[in-house]
ROBA-607959 format. One record per residue (C-alpha): residue number from 1; residue in three letters; x, z, y. Coordinates in Angstrom, 2 decimals. Each point is the difference from the previous one (the first is absolute). Layout:
<sites>
NUM; Ala; X; Z; Y
...
</sites>
This chain:
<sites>
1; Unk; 1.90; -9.64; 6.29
2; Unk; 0.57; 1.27; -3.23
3; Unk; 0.49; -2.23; -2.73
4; Unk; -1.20; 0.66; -3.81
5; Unk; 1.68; -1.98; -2.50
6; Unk; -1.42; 0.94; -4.24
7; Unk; -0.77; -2.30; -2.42
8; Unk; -3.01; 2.50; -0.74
9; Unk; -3.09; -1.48; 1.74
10; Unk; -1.66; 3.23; -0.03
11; Unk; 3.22; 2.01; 1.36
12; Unk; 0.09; -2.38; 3.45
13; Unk; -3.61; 0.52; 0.82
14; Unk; 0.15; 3.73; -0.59
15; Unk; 3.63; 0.38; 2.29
16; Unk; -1.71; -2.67; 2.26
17; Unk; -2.95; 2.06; 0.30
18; Unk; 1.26; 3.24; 0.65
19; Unk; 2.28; -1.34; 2.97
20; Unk; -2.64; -1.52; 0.95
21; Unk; -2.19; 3.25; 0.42
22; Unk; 2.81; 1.59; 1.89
23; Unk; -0.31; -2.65; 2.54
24; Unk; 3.48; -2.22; -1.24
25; Unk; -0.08; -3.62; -0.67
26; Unk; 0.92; -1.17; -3.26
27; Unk; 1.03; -3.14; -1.60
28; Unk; 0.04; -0.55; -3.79
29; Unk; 2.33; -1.73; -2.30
30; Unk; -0.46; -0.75; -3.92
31; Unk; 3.85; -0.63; -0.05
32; Unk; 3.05; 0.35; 0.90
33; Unk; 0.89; -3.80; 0.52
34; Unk; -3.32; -0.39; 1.79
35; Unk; 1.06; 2.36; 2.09
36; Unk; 2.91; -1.61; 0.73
37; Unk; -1.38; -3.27; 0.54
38; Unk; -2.33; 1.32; 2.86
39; Unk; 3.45; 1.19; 1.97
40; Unk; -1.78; 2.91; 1.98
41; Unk; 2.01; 3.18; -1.26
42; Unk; 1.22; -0.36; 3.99
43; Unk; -3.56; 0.21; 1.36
44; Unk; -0.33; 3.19; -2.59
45; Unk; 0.05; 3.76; 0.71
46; Unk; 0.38; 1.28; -3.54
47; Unk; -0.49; -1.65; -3.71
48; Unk; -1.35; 1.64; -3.07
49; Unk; 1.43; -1.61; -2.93
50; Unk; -0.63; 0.03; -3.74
51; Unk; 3.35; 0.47; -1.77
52; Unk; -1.17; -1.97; -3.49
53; Unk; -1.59; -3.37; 0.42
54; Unk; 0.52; -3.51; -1.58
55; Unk; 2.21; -1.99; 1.17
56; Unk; 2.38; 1.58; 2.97
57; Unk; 0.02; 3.58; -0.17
58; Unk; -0.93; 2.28; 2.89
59; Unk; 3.88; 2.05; -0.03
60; Unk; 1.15; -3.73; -0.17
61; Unk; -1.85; -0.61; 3.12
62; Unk; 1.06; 2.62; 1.87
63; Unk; 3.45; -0.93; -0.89
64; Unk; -0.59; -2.92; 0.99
65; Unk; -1.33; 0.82; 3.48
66; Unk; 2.84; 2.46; 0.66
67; Unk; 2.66; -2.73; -0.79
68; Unk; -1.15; -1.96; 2.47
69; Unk; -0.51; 3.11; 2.71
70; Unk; -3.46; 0.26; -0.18
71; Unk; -0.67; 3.95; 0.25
72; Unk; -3.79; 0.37; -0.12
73; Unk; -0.66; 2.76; -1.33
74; Unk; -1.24; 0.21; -3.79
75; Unk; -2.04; 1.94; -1.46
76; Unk; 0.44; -0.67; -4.18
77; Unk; -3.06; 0.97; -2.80
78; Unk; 0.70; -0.50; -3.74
79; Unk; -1.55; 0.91; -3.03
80; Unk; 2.50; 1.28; -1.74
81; Unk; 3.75; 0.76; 2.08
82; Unk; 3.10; 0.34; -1.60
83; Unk; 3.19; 0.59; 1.31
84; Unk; 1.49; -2.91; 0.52
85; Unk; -2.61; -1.15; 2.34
86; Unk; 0.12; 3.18; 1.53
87; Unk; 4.03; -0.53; 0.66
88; Unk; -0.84; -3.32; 1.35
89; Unk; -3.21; 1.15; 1.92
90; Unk; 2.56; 2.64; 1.92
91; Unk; 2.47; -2.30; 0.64
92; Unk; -2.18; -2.46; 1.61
93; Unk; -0.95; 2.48; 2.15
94; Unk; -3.85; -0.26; -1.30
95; Unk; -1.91; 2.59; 1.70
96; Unk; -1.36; 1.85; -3.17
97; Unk; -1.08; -1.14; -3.88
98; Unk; -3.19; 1.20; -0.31
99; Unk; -1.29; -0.05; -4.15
100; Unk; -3.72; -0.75; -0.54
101; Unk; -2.12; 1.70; 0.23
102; Unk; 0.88; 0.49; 3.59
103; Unk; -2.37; 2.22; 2.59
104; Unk; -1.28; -1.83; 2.81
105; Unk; 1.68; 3.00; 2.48
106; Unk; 3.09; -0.73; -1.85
107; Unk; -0.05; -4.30; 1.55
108; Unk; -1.49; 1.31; 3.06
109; Unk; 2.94; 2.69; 0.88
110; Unk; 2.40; -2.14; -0.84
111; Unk; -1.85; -3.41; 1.88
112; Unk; 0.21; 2.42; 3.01
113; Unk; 3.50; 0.78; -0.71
114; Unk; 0.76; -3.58; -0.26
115; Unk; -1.26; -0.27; 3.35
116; Unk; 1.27; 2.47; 2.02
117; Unk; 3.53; -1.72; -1.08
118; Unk; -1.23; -3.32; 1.67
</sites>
């Protein structure tokens, strides 16, 4: 299961579709609370996670999930990256940033990198 979380409407239903098409279930959230709130990360192989969104931030969530052990593996997207969130990306241990506009290879390789850790 890999698990989109973007405030962009548009952004889950392309990631969702293109795991999809490589044969990978996928489970969309439009937040970071909502995601939360449905308690699956455990159930989860990877999550691909906007870094800027209202409300709870995506590095704030992954913060979040690595204070309380939780080591899913994250992917991060953003916009625009900085290096702050970088810093805090890496020490997190997310996976990889990746800044929009991303190539669908890019997700892909590192979806199947998430998994081969699991």
């Amino acid at each position: 299961m890999i698990f989109v979380v973007d405030d962009d409407g548009g952004v889950r239903d392309s990631l969702r579709l293109l795991l999809e098409c490589e044969g990978l279930e996928a489970r969309e959230f439009a937040s970071c609370e909502a995601f939360l709130n449905a308690g699956g990360a455990g159930e989860g192989d990877c999550l691909i996670l906007d870094v800027h969104m209202p409300g709870m931030s995506g590095i704030e969530l992954l913060e979040t999930m690595r204070r309380r052990g939780d080591m899913l593996p994250v992917i991060l997207i953003s916009g625009r990256t900085d290096t702050t969130t970088c810093n805090r990306a890496r020490i997190a241990r997310a996976l990889a940033v990746l800044e929009k506009p991303y190539q669908a290879e890019e997700v892909l390789d590192l979806v199947r990198r998430a998994l081969d850790q699991g």
